[in-house]
CHARMM internal coordinates of N, CA and C (Angstrom, degrees):
IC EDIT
DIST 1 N 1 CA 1.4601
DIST 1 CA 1 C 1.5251
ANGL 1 N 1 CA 1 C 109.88
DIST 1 C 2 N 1.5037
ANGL 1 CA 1 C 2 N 112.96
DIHE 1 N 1 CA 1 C 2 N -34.04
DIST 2 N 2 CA 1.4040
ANGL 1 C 2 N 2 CA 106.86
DIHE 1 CA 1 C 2 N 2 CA 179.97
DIST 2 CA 2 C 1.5753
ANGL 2 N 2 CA 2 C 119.55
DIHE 1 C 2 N 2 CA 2 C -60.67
DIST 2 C 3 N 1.2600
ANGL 2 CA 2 C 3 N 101.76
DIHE 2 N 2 CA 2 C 3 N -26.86
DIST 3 N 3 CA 1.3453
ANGL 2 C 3 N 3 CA 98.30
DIHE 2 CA 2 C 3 N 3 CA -151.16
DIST 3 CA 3 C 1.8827
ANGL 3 N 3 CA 3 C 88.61
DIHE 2 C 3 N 3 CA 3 C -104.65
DIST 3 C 4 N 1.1956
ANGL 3 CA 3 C 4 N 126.04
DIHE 3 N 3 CA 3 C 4 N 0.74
DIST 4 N 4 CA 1.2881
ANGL 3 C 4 N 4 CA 95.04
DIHE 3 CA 3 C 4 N 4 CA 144.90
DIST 4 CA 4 C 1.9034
ANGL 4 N 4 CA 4 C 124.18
DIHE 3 C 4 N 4 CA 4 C -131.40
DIST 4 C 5 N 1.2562
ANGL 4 CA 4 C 5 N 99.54
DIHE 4 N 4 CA 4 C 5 N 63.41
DIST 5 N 5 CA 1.5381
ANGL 4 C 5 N 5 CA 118.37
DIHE 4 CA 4 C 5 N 5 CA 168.39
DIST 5 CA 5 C 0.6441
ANGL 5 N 5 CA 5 C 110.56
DIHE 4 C 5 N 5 CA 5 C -101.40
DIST 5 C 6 N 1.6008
ANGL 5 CA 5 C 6 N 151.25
DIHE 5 N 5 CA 5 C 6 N -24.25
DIST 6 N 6 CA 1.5223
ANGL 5 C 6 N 6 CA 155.37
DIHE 5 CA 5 C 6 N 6 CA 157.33
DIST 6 CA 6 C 1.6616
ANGL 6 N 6 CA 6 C 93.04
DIHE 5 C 6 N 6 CA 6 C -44.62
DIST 6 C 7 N 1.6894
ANGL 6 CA 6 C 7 N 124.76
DIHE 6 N 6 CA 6 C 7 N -60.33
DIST 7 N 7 CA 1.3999
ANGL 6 C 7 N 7 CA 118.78
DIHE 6 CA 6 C 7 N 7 CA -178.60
DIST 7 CA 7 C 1.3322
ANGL 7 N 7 CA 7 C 135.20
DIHE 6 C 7 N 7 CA 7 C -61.37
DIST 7 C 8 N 1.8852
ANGL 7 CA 7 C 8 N 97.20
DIHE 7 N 7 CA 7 C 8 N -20.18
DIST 8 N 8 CA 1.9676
ANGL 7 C 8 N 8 CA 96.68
DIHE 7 CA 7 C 8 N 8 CA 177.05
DIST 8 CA 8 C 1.7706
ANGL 8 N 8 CA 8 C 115.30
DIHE 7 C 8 N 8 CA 8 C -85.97
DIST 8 C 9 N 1.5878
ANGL 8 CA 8 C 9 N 92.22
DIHE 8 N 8 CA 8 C 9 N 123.64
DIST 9 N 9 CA 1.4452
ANGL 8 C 9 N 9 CA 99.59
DIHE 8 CA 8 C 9 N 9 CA -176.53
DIST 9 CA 9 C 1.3817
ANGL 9 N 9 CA 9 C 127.79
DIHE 8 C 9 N 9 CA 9 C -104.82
DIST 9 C 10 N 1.7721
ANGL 9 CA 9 C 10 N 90.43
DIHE 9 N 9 CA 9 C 10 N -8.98
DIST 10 N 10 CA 1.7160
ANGL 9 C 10 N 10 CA 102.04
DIHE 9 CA 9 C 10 N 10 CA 176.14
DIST 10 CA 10 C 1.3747
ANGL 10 N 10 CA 10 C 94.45
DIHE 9 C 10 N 10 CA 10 C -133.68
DIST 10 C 11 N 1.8297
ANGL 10 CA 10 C 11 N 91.14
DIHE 10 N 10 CA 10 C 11 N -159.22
DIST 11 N 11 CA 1.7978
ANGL 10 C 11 N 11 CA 104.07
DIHE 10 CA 10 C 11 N 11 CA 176.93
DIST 11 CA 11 C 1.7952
ANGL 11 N 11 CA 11 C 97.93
DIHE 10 C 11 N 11 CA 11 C -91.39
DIST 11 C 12 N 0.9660
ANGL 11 CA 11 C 12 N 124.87
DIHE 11 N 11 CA 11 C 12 N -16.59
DIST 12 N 12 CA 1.4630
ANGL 11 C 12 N 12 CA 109.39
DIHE 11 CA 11 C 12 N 12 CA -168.66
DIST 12 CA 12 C 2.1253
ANGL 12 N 12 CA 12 C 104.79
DIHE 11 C 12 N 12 CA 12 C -77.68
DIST 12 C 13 N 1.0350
ANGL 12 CA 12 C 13 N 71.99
DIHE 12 N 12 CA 12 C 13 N -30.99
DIST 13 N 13 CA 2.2410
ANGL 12 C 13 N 13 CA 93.32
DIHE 12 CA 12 C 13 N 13 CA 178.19
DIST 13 CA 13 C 1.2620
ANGL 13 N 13 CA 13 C 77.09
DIHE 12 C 13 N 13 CA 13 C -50.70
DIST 13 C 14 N 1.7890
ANGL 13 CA 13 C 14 N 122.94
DIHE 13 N 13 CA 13 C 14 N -84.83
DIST 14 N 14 CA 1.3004
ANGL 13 C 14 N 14 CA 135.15
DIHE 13 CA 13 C 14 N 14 CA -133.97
DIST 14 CA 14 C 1.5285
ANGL 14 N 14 CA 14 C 99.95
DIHE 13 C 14 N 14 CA 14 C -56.92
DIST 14 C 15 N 1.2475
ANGL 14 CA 14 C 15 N 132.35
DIHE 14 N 14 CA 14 C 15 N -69.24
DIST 15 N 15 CA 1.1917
ANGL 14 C 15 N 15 CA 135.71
DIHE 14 CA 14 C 15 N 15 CA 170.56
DIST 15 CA 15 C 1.5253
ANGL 15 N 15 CA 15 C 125.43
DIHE 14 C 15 N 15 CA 15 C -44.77
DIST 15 C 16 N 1.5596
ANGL 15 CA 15 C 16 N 115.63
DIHE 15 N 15 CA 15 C 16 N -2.45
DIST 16 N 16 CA 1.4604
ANGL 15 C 16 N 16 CA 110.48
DIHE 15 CA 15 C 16 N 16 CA 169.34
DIST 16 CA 16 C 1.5793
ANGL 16 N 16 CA 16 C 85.06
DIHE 15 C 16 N 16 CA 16 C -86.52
DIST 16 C 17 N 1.0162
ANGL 16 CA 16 C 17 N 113.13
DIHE 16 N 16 CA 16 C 17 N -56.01
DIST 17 N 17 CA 1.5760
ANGL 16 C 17 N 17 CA 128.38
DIHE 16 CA 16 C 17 N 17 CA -160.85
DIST 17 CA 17 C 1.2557
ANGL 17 N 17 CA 17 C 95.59
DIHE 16 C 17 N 17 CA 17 C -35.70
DIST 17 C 18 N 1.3040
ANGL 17 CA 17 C 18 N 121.15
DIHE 17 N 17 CA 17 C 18 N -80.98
DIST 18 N 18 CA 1.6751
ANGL 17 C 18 N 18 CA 125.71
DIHE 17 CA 17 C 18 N 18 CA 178.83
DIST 18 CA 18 C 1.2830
ANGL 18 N 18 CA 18 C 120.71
DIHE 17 C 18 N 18 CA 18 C -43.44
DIST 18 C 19 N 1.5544
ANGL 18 CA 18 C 19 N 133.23
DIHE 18 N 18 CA 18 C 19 N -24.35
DIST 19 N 19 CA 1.2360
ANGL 18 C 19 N 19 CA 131.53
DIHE 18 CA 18 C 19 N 19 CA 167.78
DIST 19 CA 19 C 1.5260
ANGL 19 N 19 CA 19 C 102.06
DIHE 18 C 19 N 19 CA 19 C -64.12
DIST 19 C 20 N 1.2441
ANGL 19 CA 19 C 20 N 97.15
DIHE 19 N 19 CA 19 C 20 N -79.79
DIST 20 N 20 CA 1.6353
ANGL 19 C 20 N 20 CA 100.79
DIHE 19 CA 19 C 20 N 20 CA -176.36
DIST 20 CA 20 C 2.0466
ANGL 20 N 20 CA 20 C 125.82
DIHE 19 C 20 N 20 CA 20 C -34.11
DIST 20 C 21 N 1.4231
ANGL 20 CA 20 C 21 N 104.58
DIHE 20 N 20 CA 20 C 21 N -33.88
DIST 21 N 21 CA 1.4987
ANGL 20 C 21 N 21 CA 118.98
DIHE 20 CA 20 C 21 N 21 CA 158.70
DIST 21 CA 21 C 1.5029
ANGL 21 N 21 CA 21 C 103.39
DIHE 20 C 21 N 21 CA 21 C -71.23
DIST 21 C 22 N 1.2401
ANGL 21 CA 21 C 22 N 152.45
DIHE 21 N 21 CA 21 C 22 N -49.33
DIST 22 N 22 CA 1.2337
ANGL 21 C 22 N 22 CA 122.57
DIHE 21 CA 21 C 22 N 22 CA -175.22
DIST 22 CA 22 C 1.6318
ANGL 22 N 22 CA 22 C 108.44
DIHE 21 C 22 N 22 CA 22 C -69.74
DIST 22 C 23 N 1.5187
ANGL 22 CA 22 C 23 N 116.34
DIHE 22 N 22 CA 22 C 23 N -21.50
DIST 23 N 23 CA 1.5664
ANGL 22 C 23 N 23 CA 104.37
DIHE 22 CA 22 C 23 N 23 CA -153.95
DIST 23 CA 23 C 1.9083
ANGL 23 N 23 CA 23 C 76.52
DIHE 22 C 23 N 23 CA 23 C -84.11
DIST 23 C 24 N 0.6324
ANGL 23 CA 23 C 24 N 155.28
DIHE 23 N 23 CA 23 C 24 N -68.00
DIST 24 N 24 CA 1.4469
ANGL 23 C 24 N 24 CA 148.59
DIHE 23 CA 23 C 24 N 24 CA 160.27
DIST 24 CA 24 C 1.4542
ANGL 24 N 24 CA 24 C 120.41
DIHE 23 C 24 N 24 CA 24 C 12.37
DIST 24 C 25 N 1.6869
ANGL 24 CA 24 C 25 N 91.84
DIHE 24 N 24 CA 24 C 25 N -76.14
DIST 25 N 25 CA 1.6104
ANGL 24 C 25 N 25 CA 92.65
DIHE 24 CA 24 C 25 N 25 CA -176.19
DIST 25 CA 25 C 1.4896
ANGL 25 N 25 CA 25 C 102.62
DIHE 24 C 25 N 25 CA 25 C -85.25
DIST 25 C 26 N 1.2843
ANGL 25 CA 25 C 26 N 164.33
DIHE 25 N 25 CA 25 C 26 N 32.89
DIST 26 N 26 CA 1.4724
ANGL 25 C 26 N 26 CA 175.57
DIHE 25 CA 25 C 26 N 26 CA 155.15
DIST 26 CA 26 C 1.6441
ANGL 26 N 26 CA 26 C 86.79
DIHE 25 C 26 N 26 CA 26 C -88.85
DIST 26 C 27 N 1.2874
ANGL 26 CA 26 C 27 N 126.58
DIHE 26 N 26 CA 26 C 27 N -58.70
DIST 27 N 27 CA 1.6289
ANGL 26 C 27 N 27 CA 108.81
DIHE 26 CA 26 C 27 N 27 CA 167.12
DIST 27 CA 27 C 1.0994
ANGL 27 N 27 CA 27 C 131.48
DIHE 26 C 27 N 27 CA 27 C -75.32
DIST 27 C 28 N 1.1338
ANGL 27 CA 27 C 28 N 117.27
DIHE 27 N 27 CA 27 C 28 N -11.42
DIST 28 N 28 CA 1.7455
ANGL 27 C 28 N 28 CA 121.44
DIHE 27 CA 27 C 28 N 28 CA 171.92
DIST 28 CA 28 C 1.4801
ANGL 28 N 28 CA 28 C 110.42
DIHE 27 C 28 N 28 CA 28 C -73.06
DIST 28 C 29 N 1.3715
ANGL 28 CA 28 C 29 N 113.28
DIHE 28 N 28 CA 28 C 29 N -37.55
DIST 29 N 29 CA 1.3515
ANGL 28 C 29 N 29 CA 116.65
DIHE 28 CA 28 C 29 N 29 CA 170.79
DIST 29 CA 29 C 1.3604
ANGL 29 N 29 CA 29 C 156.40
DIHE 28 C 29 N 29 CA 29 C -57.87
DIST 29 C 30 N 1.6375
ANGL 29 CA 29 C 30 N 67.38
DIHE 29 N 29 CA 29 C 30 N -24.24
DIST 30 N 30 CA 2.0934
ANGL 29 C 30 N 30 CA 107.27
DIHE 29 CA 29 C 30 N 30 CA 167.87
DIST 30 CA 30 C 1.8072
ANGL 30 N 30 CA 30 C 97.41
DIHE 29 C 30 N 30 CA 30 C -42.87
DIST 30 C 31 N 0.9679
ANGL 30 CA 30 C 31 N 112.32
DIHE 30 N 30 CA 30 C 31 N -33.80
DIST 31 N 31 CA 1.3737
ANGL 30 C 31 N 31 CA 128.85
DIHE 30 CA 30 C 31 N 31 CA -151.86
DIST 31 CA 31 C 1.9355
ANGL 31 N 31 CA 31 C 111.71
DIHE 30 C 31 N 31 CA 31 C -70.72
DIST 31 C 32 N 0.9746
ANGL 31 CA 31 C 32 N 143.13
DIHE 31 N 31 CA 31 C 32 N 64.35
DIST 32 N 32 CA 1.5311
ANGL 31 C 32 N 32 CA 109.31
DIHE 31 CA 31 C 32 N 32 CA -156.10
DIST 32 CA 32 C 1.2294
ANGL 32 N 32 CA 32 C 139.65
DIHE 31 C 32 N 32 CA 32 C -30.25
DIST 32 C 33 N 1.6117
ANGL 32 CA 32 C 33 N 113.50
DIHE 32 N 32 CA 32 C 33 N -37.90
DIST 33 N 33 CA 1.3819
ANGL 32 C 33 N 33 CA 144.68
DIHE 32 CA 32 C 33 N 33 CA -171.23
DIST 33 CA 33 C 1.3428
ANGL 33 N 33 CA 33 C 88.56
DIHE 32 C 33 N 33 CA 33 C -63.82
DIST 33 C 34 N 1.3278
ANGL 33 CA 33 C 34 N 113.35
DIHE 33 N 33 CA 33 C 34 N -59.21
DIST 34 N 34 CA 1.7958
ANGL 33 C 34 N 34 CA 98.20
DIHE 33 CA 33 C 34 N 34 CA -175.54
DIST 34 CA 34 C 1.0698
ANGL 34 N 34 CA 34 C 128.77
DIHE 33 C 34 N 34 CA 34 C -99.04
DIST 34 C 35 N 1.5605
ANGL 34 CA 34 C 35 N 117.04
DIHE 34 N 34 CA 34 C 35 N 15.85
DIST 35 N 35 CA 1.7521
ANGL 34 C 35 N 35 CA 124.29
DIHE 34 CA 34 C 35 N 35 CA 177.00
DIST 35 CA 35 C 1.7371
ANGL 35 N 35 CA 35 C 89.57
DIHE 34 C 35 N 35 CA 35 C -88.19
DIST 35 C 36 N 1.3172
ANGL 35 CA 35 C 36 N 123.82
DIHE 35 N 35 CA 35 C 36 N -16.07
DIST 36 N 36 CA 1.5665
ANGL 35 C 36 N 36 CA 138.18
DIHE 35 CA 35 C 36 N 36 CA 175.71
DIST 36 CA 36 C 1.8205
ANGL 36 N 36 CA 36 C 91.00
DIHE 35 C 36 N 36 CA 36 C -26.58
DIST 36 C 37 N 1.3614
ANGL 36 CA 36 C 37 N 117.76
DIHE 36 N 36 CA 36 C 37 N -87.42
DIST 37 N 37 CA 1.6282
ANGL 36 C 37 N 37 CA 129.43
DIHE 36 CA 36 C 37 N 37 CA -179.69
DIST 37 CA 37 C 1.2093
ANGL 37 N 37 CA 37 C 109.48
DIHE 36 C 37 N 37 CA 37 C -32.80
DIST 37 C 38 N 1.1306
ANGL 37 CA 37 C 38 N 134.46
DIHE 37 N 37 CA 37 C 38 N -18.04
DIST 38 N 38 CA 1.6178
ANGL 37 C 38 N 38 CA 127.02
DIHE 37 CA 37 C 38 N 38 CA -175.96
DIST 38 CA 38 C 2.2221
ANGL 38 N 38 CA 38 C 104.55
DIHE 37 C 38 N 38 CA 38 C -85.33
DIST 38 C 39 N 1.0950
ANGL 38 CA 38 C 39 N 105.73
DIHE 38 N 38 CA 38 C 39 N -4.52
DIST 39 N 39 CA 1.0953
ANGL 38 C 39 N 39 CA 122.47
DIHE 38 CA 38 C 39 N 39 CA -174.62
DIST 39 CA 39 C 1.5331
ANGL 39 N 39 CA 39 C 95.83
DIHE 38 C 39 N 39 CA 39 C -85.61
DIST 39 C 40 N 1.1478
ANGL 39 CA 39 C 40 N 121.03
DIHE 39 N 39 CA 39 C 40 N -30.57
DIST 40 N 40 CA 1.7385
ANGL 39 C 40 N 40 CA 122.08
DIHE 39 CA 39 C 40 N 40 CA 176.32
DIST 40 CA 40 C 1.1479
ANGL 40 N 40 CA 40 C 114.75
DIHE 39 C 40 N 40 CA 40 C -105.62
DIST 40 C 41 N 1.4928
ANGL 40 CA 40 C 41 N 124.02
DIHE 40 N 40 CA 40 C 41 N -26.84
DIST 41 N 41 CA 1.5281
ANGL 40 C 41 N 41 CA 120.11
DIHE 40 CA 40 C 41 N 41 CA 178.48
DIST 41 CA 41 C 1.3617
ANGL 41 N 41 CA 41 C 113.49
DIHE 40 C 41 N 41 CA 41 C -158.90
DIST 41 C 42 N 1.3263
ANGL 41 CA 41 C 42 N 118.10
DIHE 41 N 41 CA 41 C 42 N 110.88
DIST 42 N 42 CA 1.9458
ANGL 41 C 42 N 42 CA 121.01
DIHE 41 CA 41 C 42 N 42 CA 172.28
DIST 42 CA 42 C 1.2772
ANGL 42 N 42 CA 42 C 96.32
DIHE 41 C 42 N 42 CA 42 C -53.37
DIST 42 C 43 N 1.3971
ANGL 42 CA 42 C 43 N 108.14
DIHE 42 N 42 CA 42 C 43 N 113.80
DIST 43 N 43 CA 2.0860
ANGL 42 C 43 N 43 CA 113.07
DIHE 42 CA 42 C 43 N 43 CA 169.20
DIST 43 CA 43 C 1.7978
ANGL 43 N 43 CA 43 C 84.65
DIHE 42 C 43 N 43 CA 43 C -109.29
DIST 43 C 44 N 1.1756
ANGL 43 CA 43 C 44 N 124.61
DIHE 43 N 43 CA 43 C 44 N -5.12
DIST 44 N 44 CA 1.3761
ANGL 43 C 44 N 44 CA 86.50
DIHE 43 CA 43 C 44 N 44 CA 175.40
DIST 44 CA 44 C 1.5931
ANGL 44 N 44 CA 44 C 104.33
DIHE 43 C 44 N 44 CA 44 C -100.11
DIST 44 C 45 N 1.3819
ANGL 44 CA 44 C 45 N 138.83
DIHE 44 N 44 CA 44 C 45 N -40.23
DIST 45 N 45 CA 1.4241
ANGL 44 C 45 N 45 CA 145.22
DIHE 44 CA 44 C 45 N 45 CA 174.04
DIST 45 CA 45 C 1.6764
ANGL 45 N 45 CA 45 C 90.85
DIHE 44 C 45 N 45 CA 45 C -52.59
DIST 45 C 46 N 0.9625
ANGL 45 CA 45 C 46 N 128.31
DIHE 45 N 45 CA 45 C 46 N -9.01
DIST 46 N 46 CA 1.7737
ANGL 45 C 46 N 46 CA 121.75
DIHE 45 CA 45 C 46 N 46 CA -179.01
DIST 46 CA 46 C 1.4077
ANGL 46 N 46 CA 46 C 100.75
DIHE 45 C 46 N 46 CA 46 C -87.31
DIST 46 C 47 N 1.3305
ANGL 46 CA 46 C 47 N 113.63
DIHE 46 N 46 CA 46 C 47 N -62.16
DIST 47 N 47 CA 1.2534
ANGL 46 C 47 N 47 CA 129.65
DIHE 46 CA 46 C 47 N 47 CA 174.37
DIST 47 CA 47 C 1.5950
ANGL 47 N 47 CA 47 C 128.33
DIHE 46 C 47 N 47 CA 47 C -66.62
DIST 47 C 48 N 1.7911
ANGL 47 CA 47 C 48 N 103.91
DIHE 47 N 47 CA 47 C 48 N 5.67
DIST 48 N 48 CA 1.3822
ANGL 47 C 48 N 48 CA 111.10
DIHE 47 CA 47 C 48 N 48 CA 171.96
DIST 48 CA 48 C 1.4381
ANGL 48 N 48 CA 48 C 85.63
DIHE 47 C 48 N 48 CA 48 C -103.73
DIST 48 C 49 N 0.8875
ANGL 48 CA 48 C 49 N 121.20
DIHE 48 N 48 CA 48 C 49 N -24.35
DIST 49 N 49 CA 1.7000
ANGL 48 C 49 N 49 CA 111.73
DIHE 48 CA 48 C 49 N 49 CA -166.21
DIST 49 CA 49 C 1.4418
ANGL 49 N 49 CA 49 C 117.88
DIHE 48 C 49 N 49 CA 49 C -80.67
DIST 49 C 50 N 1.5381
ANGL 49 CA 49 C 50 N 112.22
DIHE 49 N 49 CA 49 C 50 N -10.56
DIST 50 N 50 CA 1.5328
ANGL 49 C 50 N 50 CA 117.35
DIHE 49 CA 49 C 50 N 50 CA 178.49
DIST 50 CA 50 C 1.4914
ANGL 50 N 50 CA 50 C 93.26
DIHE 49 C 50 N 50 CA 50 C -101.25
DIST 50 C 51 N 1.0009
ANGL 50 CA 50 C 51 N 112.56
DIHE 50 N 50 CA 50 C 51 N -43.95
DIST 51 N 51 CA 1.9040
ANGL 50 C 51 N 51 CA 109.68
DIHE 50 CA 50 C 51 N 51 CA -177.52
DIST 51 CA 51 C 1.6143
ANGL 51 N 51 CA 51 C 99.61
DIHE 50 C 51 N 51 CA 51 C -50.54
DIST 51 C 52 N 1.3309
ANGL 51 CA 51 C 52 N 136.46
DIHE 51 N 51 CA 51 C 52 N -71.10
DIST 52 N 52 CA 0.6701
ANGL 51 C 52 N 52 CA 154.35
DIHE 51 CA 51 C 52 N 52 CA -119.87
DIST 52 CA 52 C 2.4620
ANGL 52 N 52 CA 52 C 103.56
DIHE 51 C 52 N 52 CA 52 C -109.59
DIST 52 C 53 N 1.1679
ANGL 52 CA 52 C 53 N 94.73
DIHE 52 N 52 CA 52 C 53 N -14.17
DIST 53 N 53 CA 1.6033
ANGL 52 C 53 N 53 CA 119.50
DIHE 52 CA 52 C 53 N 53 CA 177.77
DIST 53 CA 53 C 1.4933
ANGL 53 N 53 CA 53 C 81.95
DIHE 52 C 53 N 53 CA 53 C 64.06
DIST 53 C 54 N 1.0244
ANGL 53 CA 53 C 54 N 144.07
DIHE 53 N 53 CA 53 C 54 N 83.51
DIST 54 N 54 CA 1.6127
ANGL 53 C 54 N 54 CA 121.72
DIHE 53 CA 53 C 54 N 54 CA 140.09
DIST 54 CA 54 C 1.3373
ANGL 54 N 54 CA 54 C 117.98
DIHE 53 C 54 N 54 CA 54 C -154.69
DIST 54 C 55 N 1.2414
ANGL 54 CA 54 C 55 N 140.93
DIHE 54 N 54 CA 54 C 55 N 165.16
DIST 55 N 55 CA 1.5201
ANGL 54 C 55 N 55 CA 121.65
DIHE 54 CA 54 C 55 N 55 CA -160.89
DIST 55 CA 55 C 1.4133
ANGL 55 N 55 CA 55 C 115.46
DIHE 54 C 55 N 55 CA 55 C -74.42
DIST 55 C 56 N 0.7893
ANGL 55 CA 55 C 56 N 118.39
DIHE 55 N 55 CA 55 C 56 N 162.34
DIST 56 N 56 CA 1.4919
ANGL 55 C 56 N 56 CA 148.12
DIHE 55 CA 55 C 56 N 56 CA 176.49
DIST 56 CA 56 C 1.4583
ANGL 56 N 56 CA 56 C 104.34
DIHE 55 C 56 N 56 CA 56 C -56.14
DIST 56 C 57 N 1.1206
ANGL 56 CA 56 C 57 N 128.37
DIHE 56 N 56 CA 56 C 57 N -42.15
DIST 57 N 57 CA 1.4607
ANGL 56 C 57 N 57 CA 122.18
DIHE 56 CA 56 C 57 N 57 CA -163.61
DIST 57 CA 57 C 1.6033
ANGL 57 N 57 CA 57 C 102.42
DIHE 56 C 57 N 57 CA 57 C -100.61
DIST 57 C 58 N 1.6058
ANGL 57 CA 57 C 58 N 119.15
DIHE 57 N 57 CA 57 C 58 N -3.19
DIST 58 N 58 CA 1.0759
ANGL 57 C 58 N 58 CA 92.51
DIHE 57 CA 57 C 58 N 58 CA 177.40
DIST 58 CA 58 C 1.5748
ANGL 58 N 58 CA 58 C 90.45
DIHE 57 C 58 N 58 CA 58 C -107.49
DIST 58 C 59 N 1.1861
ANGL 58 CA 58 C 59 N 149.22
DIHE 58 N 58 CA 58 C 59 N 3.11
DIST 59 N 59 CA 1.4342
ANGL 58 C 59 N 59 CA 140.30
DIHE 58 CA 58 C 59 N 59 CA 154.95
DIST 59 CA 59 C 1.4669
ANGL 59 N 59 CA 59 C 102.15
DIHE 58 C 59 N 59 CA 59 C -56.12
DIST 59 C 60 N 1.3560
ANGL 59 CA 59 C 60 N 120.66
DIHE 59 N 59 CA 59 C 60 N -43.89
DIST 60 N 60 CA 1.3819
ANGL 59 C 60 N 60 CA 106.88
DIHE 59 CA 59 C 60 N 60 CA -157.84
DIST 60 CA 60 C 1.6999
ANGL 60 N 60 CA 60 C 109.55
DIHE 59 C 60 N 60 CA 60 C -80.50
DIST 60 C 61 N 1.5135
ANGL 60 CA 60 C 61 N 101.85
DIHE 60 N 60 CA 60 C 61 N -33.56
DIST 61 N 61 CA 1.3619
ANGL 60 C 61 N 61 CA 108.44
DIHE 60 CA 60 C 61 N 61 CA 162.51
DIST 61 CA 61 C 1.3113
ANGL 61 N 61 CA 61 C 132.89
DIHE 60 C 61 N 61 CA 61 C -58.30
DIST 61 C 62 N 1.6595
ANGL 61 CA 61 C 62 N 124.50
DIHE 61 N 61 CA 61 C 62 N -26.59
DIST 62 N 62 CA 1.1007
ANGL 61 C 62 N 62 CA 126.06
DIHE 61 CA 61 C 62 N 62 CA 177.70
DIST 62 CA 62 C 1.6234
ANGL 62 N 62 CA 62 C 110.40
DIHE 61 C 62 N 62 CA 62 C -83.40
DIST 62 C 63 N 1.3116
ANGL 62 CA 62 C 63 N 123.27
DIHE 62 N 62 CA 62 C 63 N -28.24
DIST 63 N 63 CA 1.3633
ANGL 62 C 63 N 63 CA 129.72
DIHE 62 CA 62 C 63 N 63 CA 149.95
DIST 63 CA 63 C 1.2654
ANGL 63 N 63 CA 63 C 122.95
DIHE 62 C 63 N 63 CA 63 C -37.04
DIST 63 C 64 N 1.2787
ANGL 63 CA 63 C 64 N 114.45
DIHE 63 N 63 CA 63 C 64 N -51.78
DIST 64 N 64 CA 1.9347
ANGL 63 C 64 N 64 CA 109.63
DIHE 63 CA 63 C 64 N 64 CA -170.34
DIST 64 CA 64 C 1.6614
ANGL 64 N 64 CA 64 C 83.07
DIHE 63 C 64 N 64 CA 64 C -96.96
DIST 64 C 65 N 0.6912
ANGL 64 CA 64 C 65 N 162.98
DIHE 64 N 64 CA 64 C 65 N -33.32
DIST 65 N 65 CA 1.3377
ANGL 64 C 65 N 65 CA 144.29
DIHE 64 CA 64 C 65 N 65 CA 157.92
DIST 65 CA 65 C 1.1129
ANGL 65 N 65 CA 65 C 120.92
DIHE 64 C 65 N 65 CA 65 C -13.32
DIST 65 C 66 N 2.0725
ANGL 65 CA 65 C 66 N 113.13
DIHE 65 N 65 CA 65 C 66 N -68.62
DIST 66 N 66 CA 1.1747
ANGL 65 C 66 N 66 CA 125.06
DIHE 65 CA 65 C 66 N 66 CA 166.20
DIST 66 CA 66 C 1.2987
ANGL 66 N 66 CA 66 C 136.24
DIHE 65 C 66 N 66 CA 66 C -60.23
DIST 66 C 67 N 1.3885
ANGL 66 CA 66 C 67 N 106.11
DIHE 66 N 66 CA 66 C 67 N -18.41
DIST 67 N 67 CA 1.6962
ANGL 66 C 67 N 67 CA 103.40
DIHE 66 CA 66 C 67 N 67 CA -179.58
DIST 67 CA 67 C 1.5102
ANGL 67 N 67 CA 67 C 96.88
DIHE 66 C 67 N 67 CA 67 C -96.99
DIST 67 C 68 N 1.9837
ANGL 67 CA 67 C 68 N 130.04
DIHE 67 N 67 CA 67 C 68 N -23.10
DIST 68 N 68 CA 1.2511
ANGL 67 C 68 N 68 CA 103.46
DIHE 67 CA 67 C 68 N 68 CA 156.70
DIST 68 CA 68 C 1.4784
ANGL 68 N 68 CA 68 C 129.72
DIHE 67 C 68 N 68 CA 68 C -65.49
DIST 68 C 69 N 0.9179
ANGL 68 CA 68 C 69 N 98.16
DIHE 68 N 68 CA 68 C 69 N -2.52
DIST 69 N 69 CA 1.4969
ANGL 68 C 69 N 69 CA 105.42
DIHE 68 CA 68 C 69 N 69 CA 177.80
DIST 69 CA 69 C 1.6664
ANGL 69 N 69 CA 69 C 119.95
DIHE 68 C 69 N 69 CA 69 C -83.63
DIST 69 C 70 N 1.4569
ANGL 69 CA 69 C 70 N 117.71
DIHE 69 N 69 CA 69 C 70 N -47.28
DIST 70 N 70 CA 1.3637
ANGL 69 C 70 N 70 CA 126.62
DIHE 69 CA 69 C 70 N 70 CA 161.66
DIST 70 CA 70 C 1.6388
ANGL 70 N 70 CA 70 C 100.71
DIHE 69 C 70 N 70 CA 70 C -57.43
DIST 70 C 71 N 1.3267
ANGL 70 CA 70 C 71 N 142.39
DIHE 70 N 70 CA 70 C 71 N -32.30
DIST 71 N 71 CA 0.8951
ANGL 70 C 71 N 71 CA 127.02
DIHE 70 CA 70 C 71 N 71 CA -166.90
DIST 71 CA 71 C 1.8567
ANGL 71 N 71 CA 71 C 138.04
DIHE 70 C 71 N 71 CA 71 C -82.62
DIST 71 C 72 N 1.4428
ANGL 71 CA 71 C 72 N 82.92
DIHE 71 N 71 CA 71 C 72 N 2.70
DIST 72 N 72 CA 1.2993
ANGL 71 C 72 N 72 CA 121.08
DIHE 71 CA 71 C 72 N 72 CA -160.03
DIST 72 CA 72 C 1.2700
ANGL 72 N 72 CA 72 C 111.57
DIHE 71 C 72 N 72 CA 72 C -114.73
DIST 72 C 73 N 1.4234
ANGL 72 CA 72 C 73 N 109.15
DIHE 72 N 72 CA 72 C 73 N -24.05
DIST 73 N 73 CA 1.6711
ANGL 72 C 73 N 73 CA 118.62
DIHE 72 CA 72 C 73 N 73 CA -166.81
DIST 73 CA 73 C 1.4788
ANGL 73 N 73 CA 73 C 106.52
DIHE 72 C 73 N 73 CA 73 C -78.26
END
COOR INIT
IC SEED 1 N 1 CA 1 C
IC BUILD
């Protein structure tokens, strides 16, 4: 990501940028060892929330919503 923020000059840059960083870390995660950090901070519900313009807490909320919801079914 660092190395291409020098290149984003608008919002349409920024939002490729962040797509392409979640599809990234969504494979890094595959990983257990490194899905470990998601235990301290959703970077991908963070990073849906800038893609997507809307806050953060309601991505994360609409998430446990759904898995209370699978959980129930």
């Amino acid at each position: 990501m660092r190395k291409k923020i020098p290149k984003i000059s608008n919002e349409k840059d920024l939002i490729a940028a962040f797509k392409e960083l979640q599809t990234e870390l969504e494979e890094i995660m595959r990983d257990p060892f490194e899905a470990k950090v998601l235990d301290y901070f959703d970077f991908i519900s963070w990073l849906e929330s800038k893609i997507q313009k809307r806050p953060f807490a309601d991505i994360v909320k609409e998430k446990v919503q759904g898995l209370l919801t699978k959980s129930t079914s």
